[in-house]
C-alpha positions as CSV (number, residue, x, y, z in Angstrom):
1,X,2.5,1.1,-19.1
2,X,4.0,1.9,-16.0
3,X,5.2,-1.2,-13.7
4,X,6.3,-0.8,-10.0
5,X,8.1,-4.1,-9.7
6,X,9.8,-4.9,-6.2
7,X,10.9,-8.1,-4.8
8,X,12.8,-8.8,-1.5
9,X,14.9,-11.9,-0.5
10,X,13.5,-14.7,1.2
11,X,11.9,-14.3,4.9
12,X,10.4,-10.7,4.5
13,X,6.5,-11.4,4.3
14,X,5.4,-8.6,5.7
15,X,5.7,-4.6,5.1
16,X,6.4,-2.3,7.8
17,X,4.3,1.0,7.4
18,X,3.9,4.2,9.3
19,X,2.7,7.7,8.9
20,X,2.5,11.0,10.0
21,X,0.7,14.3,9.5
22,X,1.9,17.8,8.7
23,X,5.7,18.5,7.6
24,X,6.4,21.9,7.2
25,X,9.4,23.3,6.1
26,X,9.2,27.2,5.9
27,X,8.6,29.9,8.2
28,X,10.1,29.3,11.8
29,X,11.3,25.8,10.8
30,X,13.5,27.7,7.9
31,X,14.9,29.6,10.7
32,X,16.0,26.6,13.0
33,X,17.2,24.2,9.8
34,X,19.5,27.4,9.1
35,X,20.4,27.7,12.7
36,X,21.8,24.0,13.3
37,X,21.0,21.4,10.2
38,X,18.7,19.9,7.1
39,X,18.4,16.9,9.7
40,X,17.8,19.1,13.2
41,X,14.0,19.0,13.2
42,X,14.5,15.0,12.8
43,X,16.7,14.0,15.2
44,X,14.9,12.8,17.4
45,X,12.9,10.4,16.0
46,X,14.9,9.5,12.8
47,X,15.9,6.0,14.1
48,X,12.4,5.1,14.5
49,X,10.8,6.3,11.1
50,X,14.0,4.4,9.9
51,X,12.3,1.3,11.1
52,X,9.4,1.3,8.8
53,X,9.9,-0.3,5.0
54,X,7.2,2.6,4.4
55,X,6.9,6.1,5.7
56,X,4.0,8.4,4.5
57,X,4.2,12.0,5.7
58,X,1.9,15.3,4.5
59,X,4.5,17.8,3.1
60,X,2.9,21.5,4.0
61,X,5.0,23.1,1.6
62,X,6.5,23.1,-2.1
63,X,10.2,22.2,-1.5
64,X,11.4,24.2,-5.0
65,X,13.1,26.8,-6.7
66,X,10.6,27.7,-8.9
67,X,7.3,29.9,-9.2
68,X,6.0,32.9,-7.5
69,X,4.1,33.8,-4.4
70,X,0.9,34.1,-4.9
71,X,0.3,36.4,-2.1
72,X,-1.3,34.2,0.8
73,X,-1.4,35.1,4.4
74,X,0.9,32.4,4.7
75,X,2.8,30.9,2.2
76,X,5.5,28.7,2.3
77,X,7.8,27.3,0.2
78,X,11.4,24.9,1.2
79,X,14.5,25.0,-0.1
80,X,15.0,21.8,-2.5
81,X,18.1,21.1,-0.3
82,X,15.6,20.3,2.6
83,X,14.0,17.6,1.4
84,X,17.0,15.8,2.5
85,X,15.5,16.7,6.2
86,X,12.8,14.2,6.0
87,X,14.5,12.0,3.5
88,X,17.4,10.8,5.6
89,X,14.9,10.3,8.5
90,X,12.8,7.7,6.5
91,X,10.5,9.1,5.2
92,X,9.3,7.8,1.1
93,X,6.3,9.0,0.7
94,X,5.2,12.7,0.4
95,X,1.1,13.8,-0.1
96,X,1.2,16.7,-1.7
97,X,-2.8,17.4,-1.9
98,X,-3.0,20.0,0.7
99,X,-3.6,23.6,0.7
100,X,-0.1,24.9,1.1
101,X,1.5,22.8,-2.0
102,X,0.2,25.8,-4.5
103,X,1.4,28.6,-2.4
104,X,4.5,29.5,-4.9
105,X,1.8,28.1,-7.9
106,X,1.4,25.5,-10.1
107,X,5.6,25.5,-11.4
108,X,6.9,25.2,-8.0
109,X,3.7,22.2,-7.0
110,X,4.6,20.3,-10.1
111,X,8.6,20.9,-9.8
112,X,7.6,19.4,-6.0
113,X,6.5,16.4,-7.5
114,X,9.2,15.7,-9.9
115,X,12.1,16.2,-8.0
116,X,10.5,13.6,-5.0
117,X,10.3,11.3,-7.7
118,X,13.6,11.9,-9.3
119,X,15.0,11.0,-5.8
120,X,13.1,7.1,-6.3
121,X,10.3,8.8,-3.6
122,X,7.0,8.4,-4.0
123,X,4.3,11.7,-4.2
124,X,0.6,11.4,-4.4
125,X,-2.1,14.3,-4.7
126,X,-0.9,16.8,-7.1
127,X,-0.8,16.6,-10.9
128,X,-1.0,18.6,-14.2
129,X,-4.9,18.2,-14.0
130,X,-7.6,16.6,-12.0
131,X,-7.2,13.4,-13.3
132,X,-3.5,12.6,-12.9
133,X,-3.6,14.2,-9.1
134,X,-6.6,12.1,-8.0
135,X,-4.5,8.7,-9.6
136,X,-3.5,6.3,-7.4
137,X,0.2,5.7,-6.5
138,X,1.0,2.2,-6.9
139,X,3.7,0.7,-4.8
140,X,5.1,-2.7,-4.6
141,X,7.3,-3.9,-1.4
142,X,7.9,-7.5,-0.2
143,X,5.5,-9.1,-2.7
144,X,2.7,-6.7,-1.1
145,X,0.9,-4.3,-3.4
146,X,-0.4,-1.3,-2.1
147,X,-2.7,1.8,-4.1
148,X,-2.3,5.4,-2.5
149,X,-5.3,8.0,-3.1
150,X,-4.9,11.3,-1.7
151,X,-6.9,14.7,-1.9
152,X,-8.2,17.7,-0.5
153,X,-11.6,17.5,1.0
154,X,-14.4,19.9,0.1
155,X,-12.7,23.6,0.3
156,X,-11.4,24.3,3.7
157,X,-11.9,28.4,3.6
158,X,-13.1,28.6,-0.1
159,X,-12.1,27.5,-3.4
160,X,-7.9,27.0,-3.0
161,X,-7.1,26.5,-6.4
162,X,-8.6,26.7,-9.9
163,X,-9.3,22.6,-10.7
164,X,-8.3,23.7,-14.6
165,X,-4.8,24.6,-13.4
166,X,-2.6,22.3,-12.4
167,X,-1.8,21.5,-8.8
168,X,-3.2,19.5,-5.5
169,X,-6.0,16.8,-5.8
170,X,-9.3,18.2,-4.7
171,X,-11.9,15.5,-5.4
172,X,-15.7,14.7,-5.3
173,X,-16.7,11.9,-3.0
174,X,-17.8,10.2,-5.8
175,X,-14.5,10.4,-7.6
176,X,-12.3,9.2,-4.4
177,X,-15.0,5.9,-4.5
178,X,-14.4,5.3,-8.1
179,X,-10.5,5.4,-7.6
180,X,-10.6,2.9,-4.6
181,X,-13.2,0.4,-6.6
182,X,-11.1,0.9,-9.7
183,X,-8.5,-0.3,-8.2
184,X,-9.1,-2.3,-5.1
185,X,-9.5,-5.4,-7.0
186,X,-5.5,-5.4,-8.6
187,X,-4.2,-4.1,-5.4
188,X,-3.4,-6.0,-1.5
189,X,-4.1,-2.8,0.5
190,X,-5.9,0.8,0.0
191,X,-4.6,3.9,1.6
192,X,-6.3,6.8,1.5
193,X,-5.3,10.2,2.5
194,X,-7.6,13.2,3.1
195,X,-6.6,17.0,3.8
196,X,-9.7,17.9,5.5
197,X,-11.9,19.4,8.8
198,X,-11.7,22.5,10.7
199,X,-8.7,23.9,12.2
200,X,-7.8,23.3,16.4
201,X,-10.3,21.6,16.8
202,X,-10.1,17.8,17.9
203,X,-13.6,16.4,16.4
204,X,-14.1,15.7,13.0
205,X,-17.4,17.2,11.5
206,X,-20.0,15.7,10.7
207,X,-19.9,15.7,6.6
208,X,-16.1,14.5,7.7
209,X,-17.4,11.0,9.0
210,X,-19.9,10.5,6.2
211,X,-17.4,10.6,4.3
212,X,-14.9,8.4,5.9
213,X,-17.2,6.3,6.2
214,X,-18.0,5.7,2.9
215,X,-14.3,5.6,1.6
216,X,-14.3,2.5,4.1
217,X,-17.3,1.3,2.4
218,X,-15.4,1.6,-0.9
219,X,-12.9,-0.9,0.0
220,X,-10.5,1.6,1.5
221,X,-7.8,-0.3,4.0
222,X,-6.4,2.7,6.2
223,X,-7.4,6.6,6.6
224,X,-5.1,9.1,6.9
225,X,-6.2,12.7,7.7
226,X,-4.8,15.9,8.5
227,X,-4.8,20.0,7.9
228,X,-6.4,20.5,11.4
229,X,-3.0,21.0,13.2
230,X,-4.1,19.1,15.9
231,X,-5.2,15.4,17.0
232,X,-8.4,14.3,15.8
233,X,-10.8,11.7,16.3
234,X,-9.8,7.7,15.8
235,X,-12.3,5.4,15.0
236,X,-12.7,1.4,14.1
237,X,-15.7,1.1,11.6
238,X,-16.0,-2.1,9.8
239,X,-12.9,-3.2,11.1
240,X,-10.9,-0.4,9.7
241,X,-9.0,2.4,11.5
242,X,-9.8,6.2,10.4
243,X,-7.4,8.1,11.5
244,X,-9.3,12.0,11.2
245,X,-5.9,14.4,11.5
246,X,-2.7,13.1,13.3
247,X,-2.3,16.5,13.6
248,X,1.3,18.4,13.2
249,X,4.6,16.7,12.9
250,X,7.3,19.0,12.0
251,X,5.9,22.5,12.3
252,X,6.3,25.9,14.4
253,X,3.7,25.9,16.1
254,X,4.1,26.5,20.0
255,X,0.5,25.7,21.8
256,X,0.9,22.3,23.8
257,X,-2.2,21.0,21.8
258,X,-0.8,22.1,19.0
259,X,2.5,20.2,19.4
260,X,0.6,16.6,20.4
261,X,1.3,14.0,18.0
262,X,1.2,10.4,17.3
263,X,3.0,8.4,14.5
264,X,0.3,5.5,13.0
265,X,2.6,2.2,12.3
266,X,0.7,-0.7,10.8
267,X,2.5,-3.9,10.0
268,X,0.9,-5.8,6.3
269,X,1.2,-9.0,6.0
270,X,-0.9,-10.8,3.3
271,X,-4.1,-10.6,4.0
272,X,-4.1,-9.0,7.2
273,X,-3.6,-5.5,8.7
274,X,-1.7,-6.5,12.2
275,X,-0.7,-4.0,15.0
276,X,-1.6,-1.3,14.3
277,X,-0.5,1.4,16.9
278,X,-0.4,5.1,17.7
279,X,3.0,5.7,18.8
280,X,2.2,9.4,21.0
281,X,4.5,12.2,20.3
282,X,5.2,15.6,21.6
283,X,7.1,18.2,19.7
284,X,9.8,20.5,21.4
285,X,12.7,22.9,20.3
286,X,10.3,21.8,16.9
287,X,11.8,18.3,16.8
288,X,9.0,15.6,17.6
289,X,10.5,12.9,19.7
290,X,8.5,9.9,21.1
291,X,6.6,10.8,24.5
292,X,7.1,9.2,27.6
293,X,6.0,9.6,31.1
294,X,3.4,12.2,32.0
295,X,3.6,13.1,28.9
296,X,2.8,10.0,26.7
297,X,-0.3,9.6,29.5
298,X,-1.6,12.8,28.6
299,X,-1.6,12.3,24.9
300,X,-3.3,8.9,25.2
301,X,-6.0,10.4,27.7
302,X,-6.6,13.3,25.1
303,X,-7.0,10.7,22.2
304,X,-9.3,8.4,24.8
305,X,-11.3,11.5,24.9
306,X,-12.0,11.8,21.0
307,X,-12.5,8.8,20.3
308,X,-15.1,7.1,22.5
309,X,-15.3,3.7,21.6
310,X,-11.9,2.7,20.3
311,X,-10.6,-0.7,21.0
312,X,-7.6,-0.5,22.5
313,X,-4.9,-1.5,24.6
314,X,-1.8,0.4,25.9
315,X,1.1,-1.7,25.8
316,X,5.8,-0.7,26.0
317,X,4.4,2.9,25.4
318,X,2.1,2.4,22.2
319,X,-1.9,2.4,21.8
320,X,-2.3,-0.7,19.9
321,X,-5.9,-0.2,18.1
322,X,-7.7,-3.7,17.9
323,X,-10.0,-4.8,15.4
324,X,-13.2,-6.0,16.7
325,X,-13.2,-10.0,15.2
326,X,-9.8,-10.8,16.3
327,X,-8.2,-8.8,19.1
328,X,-4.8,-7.9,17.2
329,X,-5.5,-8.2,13.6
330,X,-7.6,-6.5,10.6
331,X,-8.2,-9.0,8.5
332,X,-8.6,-8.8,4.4
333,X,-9.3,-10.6,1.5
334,X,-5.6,-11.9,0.0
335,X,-7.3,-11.7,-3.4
336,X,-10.5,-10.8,-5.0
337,X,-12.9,-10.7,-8.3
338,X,-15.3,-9.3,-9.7
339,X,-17.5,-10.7,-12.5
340,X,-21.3,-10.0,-13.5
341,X,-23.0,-11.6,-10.5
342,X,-21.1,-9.9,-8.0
343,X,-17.4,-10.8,-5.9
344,X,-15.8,-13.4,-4.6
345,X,-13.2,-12.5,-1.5
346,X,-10.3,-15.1,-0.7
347,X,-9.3,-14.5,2.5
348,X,-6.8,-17.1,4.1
349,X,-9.7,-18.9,6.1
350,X,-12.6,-18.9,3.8
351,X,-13.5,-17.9,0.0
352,X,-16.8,-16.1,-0.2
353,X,-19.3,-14.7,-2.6
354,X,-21.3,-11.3,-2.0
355,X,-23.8,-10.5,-5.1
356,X,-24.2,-7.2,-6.3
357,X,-26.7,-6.3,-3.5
358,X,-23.5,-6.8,-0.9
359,X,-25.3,-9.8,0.4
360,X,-23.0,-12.7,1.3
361,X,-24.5,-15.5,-0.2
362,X,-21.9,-18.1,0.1
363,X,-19.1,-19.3,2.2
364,X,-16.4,-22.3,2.0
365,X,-14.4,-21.8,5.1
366,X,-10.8,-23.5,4.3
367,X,-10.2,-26.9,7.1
368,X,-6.5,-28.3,7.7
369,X,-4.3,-25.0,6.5
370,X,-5.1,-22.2,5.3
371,X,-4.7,-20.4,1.6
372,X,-1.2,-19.6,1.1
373,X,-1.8,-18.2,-2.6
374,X,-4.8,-18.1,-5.1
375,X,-6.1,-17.0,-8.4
376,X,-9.7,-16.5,-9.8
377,X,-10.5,-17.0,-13.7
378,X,-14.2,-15.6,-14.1
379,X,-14.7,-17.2,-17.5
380,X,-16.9,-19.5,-18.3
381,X,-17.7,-20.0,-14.0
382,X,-16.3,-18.1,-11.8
383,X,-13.3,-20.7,-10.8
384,X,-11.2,-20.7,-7.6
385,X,-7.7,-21.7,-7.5
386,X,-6.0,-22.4,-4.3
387,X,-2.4,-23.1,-2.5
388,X,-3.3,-24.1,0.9
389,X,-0.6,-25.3,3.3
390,X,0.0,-25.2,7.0
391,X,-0.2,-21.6,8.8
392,X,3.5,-19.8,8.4
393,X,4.5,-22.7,6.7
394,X,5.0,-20.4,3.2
395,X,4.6,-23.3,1.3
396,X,1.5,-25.4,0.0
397,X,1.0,-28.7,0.5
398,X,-1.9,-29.0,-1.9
399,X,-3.7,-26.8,-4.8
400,X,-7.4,-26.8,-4.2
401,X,-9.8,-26.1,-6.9
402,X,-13.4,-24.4,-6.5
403,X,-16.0,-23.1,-8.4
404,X,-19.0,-20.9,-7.7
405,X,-22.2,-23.0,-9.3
406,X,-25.8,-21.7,-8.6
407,X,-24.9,-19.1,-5.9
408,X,-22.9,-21.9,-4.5
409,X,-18.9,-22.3,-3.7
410,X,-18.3,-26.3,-4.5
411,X,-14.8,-28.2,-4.3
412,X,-14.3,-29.7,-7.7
413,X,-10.6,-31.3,-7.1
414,X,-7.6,-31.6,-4.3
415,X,-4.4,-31.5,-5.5
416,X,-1.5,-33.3,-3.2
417,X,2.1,-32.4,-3.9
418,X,5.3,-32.7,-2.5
419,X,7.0,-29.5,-4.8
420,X,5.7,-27.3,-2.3
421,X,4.1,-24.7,-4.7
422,X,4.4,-21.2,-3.0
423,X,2.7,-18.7,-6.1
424,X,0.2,-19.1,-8.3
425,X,-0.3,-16.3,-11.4
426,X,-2.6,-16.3,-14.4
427,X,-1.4,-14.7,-18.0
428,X,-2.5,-15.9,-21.6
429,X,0.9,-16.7,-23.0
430,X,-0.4,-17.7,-26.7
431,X,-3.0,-15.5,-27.4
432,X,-6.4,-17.4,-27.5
433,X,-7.8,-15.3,-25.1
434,X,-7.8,-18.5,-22.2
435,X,-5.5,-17.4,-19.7
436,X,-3.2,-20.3,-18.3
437,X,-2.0,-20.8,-14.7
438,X,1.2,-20.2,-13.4
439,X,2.8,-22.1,-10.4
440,X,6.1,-21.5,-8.4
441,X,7.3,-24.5,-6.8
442,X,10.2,-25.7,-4.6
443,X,11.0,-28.9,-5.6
444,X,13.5,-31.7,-5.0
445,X,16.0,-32.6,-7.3
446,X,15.9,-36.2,-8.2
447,X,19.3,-36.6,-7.7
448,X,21.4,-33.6,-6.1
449,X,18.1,-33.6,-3.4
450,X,18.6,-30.0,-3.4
451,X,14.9,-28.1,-3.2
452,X,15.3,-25.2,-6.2
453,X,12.9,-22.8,-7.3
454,X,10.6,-24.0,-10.8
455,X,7.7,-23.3,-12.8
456,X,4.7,-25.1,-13.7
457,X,2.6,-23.4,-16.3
458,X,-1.0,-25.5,-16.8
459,X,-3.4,-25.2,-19.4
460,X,-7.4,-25.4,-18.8
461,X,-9.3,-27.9,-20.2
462,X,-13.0,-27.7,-18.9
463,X,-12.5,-27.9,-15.3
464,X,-9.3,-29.9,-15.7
465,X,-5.7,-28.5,-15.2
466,X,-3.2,-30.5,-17.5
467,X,0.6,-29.5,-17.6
468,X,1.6,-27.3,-20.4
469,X,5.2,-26.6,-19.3
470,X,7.3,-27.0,-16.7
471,X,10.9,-25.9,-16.2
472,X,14.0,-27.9,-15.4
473,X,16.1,-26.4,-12.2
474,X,18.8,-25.5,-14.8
475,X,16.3,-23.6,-17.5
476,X,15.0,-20.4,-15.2
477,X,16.6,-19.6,-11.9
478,X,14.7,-17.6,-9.6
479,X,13.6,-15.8,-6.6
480,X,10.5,-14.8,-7.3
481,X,8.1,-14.3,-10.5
482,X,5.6,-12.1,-12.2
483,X,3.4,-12.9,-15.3
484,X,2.7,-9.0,-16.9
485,X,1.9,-8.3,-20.6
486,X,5.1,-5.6,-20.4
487,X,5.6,-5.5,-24.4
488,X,1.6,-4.5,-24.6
489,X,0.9,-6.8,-27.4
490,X,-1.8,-8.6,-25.8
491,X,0.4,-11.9,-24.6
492,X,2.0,-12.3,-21.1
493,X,5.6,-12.2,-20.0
494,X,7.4,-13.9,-17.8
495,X,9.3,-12.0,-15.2
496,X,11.7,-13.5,-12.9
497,X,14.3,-11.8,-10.1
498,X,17.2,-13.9,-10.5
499,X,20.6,-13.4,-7.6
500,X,24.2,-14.0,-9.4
501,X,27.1,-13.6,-7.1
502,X,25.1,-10.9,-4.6
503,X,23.7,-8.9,-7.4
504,X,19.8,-8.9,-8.2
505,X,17.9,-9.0,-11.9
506,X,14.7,-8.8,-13.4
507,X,14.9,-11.0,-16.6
508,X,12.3,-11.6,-19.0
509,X,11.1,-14.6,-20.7
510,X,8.9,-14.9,-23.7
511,X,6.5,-17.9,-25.0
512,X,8.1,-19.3,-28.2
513,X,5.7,-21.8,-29.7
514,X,6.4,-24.6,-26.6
515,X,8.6,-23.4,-24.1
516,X,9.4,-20.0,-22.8
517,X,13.1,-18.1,-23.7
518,X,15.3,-15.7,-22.4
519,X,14.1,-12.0,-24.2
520,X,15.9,-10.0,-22.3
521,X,17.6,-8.3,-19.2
522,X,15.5,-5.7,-17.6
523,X,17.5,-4.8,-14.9
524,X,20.4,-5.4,-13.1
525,X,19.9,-4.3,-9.3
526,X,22.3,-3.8,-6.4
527,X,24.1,-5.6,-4.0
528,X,21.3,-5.2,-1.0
529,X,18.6,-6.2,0.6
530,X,16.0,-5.6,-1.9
531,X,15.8,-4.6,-5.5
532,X,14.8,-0.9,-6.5
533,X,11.8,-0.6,-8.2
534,X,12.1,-0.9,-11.9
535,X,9.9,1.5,-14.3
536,X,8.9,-0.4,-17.4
């Protein structure tokens, strides 16, 4: 079992993400890395993709030592030494389902992939087979969890690579659905990426919005596209943005249209998708660099001309996209379930059920707050738990249980407390297959009236919580926790980040009988701002 577990310090709620399209790093771009630096073609805008906590970028090229041409009109392959090009700009995250990422073969794709991840990067899209290219990437920043699904649309010119061999993603509609609903219930946010449409040319064809459309449908968050070289289409449907191609980024190609760009920033905050933006760009001397002037204006009025009907403002030289409910933010479900009569979707200002016909038959809109945290346990009734507290407060002020009766949401209890409980988790810690509930809490010291971090563990009995355990400000120090089974024998773990003198761990506790005890020390981390991500 794989575990991307990442935890930053207190007062980072939100994740900073942006993207671009095409990075290419052979060809002409070869000739001007040689002729100046690894970091010319980045210059420019390094200091703002250094901004984001996440920065997604399509790499149009195996960056290896490894492999052979296999004889395309063009085909590229990078030196491994200038990876550190986009690297030291930013940039974390590489797709590598495109139709350049086999052009030295299947060594040099998957030797692409390893050494990205071997540099604690993230790549998405390629794979010894069909199944482990189409997988989604999990990634875990400030408490956010995010799945990324990339692939190559149907075949651009004609079949680009034998799907037996190893190598980009190149998936049936039906396959990128079943990845997004496989997923979207474990997961915050869903980012898909496709390398699709027809080349130079601004709309995206028809089969192109059928398809996005349905990826939307699927439960996709964001849509990233590119291969076209050029700006495509951008489109709001059901209060999601689809971004068709954000055309080229680094690449040597000289046509003005060609060299139009935009970076796509979104900010993540739990349970919403806020500002996102096109930031318009212009590449020259084949370093993009943020447009100004005449310049950004002519970018914006080729994108208002593509994409009739996009909400829209243009505000301190960005085209902030607006969703059509609230005018700056996307909202989505901070957690949701699925069970045999359909979902239920806990968003911060409501809980609501849809049945398996997508009907919305119920809604509890939350009154005085709004829901901090929750958890859902679908056996024997689907039963809500939530932390509700006052908006940006971080804290709840009360845990609020529901539970969905004859098509109906009903309150069944209110909860009042003064430990301000901050996280709520489910895990079965003994094995009787009745998963108990976890809480974080800050609570007050009796005497030192110092607030310190603790946890409550409950047990269920019938629709009553009663306390099971609950730790002393002494027993488990902590930042922040995780309940995972990490051992794989069927019981849940306690995992905590813990600070001594500067320095970040993950520690793990097990359930002993009637308490839980120190196992072990996962990881130690590093004095800075966040831990790294830990691979169990």
């Amino acid at each position: 079992m794989i575990l991307l577990f990442a935890i930053c310090l207190a007062g980072q709620v939100s994740v900073r993400f942006c993207a671009v399209g095409d990075i290419m790093l052979d060809r002409g771009i070869r000739r001007v890395i040689e002729n100046n630096s690894i970091d010319y073609p980045f210059e420019k805008i390094k200091e703002f993709i250094r901004g984001y906590d996440l920065a997604f970028g399509n790499l149009e090229c195996p960056v290896s030592a490894l492999g052979y041409s296999t004889g395309k009109i063009y085909c590229f392959r990078a030196d491994t030494s200038f990876l550190s090009g986009p690297t030291n700009a930013g940039f974390n995250i590489f797709c590598l389902a495109n139709n350049h990422i086999i052009d030295w073969g299947a060594a040099a794709c998957l030797d692409t992939r390893d050494i990205i991840e071997k540099a604690g990067l993230y790549a998405v899209g390629a794979g010894e087979n069909q199944s482990v290219a189409i997988k989604p990437a999990i990634i875990v920043r400030n408490r956010l969890k995010f799945a990324l699904i990339a692939s190559v649309g149907p075949p651009l010119k004609e079949v680009i690579w034998p799907l037996l061999k190893p190598g980009p993603a190149q998936a049936s509609l039906d396959t990128i659905v079943d990845r997004i609903r496989s997923v979207r219930d474990s997961v915050d946010f869903v980012i898909v990426s496709m390398h699709w449409g027809t080349e130079y040319v601004h709309l995206p064809d028809k089969w192109q919005k059928e398809w996005a459309h349905a990826i939307i449908d699927a439960g996709a968050d964001l849509l990233i596209g590119h291969h076209p070289h050029v700006l495509q289409s951008f489109e709001i449907y059901n209060d999601r943005l689809i971004a068709y191609s954000l055309g080229n980024f680094v690449f040597d190609q000289r046509k003005t249209y060609q060299r139009q760009s935009v970076v796509l920033s979104a900010v993540f905050t739990k349970g919403i998708i806020d500002s996102i933006a096109l930031h318009p760009v212009m590449i020259d001397d084949f370093q993009p660099g943020l447009a100004v002037d005449t310049v950004f204006e002519s970018i914006a009025s080729l994108i208002d001309q593509i994409s009739p009907g996009l909400n829209h403002d243009i505000i301190d030289d960005r085209i902030l996209c607006l969703s059509a409910d609230r005018r700056s933010a996307f909202l989505t479900p901070i957690l949701r379930a699925r069970f045999v009569a359909g979902a239920i979707l806990v968003y911060h200002d409501r809980i609501i059920f849809v049945d398996n016909d997508g009907m919305r038959s119920a809604t509890n809109l939350i009154e005085d707050g709004v829901i901090i945290d929750a958890e859902i346990i679908t056996e024997p009734l689907p039963t809500i738990f939530a932390l509700i507290g006052r908006h940006n407060a971080g804290y709840a002020e009360r845990r609020v249980q529901y539970q969905l009766t004859d098509g109906r949401i009903r309150e069944l209890s209110v909860k009042h407390t003064v430990d301000r409980p901050w996280k709520i988790e489910k895990g079965d810690i003994d094995g009787d297959s009745k998963p108990e509930l976890f809480q974080a809490v800050s609570k007050m010291g009796r005497f030192t009236k110092r607030r310190t971090n603790r946890i409550q563990v409950f047990t269920r009995d019938g629709a009553c919580l009663r306390p099971l355990w609950f730790s002393s400000d002494k027993e488990i120090e902590f930042d922040d926790m995780m309940i995972r089974d990490i051992h794989n024998d069927g019981l849940a773990d306690l995992l905590v980040m813990s600070t001594r003198n500067n320095v970040q761990e993950i520690i793990v506790y097990q359930w002993v009988g009637s308490r839980f005890v120190f196992d072990r020390v996962l990881m130690t981390g590093v004095t800075a701002d966040c831990i790294k991500e830990a691979f169990l």
